[in-house]
C-alpha positions in Angstrom: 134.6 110.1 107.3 133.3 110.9 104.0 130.3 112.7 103.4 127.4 110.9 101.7 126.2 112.1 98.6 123.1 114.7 98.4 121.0 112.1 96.4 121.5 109.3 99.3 120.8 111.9 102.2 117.5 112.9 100.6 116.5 109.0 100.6 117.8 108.7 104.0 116.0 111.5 104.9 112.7 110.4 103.2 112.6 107.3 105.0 111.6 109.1 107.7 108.1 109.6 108.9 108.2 113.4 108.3 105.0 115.6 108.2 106.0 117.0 104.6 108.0 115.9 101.5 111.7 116.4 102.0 112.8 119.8 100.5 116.8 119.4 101.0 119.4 118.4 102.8 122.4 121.1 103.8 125.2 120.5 105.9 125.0 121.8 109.8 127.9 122.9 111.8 131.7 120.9 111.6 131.6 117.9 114.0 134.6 116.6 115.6 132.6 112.9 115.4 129.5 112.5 113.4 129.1 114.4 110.3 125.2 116.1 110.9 122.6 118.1 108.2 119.5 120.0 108.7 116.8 118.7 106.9 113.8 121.1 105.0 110.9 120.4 104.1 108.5 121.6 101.9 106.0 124.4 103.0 107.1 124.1 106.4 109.3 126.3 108.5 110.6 123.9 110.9 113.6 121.7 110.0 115.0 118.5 111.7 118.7 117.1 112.3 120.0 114.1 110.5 123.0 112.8 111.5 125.4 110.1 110.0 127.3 108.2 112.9 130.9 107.4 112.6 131.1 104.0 112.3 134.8 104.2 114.2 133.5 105.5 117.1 130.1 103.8 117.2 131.0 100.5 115.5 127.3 99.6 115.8 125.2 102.1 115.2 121.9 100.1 115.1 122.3 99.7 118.9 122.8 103.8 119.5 119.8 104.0 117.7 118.1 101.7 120.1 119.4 103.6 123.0 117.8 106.7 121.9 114.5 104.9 121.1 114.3 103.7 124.4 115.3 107.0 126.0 112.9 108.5 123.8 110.1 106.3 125.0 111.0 106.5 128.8 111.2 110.4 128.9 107.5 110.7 127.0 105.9 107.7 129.6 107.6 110.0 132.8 106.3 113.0 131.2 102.9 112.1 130.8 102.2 110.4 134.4 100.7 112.5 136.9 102.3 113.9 139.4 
């Protein structure tokens, strides 16, 4: 799988609803699967993970996304109901 270029993964990365402007994009750790980058923005220590799915192995990547969206959403509702 080829890596993007750094121009596309600051888009990509700017399409997100981040609480700063992007500041780069560097590469994070050697996957056996998805290729993955730590994301910077400006003024901000914290960073974030952006990661490009291999298409191969997950041939539809919109519905992995989904998956995780609904995970996501489950977790916070189970999380925030009493005890």
């Amino acid at each position: 799988m080829a890596a993007p270029e750094r121009d596309h993964l600051l888009r990509v990365a700017e399409a997100f609803d981040l609480p700063a402007p992007v500041a780069r994009v560097e590469p994070l750790g050697q996957g056996n699967v998805n290729v993955t980058y730590r994301v910077f923005l400006e003024g901000d220590s914290a960073s974030y993970v952006l990661q490009c799915l291999n298409t191969e192995v997950f041939p539809q990547p919109r519905l992995v996304m989904a998956n995780i969206t609904a995970d996501r959403k489950s977790t916070t509702s189970e999380l925030q109901s009493p005890c």
